[in-house]
DSSP file (Angstrom, degrees, kcal/mol; ACC not computed):
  #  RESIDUE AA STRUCTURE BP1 BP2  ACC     N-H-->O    O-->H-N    N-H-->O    O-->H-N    TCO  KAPPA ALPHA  PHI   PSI    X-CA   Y-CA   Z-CA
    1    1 A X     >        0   0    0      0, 0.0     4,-3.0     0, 0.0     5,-0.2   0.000 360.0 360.0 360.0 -68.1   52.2   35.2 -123.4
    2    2 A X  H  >  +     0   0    0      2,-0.2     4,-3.4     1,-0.2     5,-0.2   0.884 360.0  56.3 -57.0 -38.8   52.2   38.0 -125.7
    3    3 A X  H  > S+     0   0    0      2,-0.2     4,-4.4     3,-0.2     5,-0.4   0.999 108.0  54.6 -35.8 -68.5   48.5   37.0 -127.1
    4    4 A X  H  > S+     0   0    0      1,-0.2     4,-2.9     2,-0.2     5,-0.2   0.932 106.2  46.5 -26.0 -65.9   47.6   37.3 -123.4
    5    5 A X  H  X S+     0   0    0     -4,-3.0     4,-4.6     1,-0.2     5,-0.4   0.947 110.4  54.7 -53.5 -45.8   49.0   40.7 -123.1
    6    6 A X  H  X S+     0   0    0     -4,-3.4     4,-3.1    -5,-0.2    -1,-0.2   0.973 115.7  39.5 -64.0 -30.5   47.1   41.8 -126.5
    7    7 A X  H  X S+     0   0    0     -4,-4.4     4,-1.8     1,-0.2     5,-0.2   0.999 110.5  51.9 -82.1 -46.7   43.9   40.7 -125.3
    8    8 A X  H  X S+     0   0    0     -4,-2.9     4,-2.2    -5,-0.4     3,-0.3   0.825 109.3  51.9 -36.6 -51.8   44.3   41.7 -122.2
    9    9 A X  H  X S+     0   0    0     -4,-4.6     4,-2.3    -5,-0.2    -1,-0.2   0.980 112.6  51.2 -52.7 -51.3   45.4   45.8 -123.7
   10   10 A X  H  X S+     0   0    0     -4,-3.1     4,-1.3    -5,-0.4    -2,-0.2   0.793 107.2  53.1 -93.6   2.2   42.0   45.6 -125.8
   11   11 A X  H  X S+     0   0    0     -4,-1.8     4,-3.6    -3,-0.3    -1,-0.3   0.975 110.1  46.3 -35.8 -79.4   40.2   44.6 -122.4
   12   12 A X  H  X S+     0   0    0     -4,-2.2     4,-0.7    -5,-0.2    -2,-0.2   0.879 108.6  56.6 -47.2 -55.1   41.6   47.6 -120.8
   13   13 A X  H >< S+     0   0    0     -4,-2.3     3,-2.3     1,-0.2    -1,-0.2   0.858 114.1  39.4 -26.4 -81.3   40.7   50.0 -123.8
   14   14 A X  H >< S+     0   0    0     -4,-1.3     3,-1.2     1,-0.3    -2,-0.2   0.873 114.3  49.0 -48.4 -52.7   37.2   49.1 -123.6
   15   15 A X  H 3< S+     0   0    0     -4,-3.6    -1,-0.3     1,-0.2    -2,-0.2   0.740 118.5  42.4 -60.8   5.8   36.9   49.0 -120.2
   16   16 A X  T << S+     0   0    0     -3,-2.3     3,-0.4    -4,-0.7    -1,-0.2  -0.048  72.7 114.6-140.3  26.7   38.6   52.5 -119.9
   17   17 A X  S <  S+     0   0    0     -3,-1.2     3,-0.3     1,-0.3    -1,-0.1   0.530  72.6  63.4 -90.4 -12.2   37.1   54.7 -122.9
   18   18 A X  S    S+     0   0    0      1,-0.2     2,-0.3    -4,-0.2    -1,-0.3   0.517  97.7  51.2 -93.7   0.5   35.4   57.1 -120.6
   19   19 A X     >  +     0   0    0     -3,-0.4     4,-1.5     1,-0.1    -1,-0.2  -0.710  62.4 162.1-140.1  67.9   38.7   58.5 -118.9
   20   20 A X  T  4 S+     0   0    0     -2,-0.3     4,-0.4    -3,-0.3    -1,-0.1   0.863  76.1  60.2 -57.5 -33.4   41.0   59.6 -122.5
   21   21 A X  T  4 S+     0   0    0      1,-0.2    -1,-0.2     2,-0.1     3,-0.1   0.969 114.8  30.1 -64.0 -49.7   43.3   62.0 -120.1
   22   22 A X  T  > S+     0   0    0     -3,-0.2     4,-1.2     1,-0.2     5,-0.2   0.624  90.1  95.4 -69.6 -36.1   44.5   59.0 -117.8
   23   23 A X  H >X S+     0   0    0     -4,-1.5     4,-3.1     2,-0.2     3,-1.4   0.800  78.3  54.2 -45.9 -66.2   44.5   56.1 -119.9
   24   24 A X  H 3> S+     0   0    0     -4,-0.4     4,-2.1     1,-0.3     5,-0.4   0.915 116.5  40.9 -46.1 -75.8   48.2   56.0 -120.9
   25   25 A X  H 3> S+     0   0    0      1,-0.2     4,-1.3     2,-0.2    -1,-0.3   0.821 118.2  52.4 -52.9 -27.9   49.4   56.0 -117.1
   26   26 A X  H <X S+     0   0    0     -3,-1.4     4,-1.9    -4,-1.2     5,-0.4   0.885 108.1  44.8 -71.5 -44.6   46.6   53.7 -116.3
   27   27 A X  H  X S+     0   0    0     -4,-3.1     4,-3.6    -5,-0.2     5,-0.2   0.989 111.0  53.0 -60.7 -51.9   47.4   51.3 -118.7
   28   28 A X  H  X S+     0   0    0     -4,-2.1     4,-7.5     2,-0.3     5,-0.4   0.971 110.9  49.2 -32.9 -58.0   51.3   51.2 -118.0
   29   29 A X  H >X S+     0   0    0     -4,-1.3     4,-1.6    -5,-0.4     3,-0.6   0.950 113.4  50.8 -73.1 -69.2   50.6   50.6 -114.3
   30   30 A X  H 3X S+     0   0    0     -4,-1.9     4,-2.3     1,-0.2    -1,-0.3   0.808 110.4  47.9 -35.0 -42.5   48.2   47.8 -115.5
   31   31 A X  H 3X S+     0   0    0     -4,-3.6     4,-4.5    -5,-0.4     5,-0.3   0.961 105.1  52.2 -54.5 -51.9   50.4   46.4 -117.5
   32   32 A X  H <X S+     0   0    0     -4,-7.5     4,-0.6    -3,-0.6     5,-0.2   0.912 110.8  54.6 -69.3 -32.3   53.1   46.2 -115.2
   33   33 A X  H >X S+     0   0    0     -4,-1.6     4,-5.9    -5,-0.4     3,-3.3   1.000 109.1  46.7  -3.0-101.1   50.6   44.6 -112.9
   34   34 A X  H 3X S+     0   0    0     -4,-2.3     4,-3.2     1,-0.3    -2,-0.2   0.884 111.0  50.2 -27.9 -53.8   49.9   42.2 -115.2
   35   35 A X  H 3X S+     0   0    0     -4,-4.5     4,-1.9     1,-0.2    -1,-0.3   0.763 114.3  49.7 -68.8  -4.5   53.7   41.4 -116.2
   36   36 A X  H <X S+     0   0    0     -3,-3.3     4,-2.8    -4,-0.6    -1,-0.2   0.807 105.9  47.9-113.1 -35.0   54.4   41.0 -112.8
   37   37 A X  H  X S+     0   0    0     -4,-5.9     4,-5.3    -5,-0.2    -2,-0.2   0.926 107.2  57.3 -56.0 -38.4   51.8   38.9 -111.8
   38   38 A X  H  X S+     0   0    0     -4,-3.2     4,-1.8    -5,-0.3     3,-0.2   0.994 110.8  52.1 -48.8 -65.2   52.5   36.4 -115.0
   39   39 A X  H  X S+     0   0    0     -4,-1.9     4,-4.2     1,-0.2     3,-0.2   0.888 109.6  44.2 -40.9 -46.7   56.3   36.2 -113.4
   40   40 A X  H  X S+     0   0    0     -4,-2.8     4,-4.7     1,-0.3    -1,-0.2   0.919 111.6  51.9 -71.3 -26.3   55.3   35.4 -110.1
   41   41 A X  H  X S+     0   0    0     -4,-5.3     4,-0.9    -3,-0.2    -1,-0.3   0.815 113.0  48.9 -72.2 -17.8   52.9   32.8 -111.3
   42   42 A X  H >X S+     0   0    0     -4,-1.8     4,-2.1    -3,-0.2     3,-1.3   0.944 112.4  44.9 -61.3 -51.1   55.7   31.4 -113.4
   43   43 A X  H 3X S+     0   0    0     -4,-4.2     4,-3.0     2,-0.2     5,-0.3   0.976 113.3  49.5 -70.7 -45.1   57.9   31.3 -110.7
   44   44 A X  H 3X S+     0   0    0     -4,-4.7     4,-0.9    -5,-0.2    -1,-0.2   0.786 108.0  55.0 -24.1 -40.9   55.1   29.8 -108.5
   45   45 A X  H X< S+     0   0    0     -3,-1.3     3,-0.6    -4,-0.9    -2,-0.2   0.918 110.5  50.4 -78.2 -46.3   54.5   27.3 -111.2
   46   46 A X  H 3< S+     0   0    0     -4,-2.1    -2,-0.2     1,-0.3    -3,-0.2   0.815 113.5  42.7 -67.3 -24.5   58.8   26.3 -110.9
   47   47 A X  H 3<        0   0    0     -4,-3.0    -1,-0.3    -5,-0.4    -2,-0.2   0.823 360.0 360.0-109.1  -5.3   58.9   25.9 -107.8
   48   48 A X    <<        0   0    0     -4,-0.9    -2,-0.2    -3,-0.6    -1,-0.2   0.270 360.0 360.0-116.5 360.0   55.6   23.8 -106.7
């Protein structure tokens, strides 16, 4: 899980070097995206 998440931040970097002023709040809200998708596919994965 946490591997995921680092590659996934140095995805985001790259993809996201042309907009310095935004990035923090863009990245958060991607992340929390991200974390929130992982849960629901874990929970997806528990129950089917």
């Amino acid at each position: 899980m946490n591997s995921a998440l680092v590659i996934y931040a140095a995805m985001f970097r790259k993809s996201n070097m042309g907009s310095p002023i935004s990035k923090p709040g863009k990245f958060l809200f991607s992340l929390n995206i991200h974390i929130v998708y992982e849960r629901v596919k874990y929970l997806a994965d528990q129950v089917f």
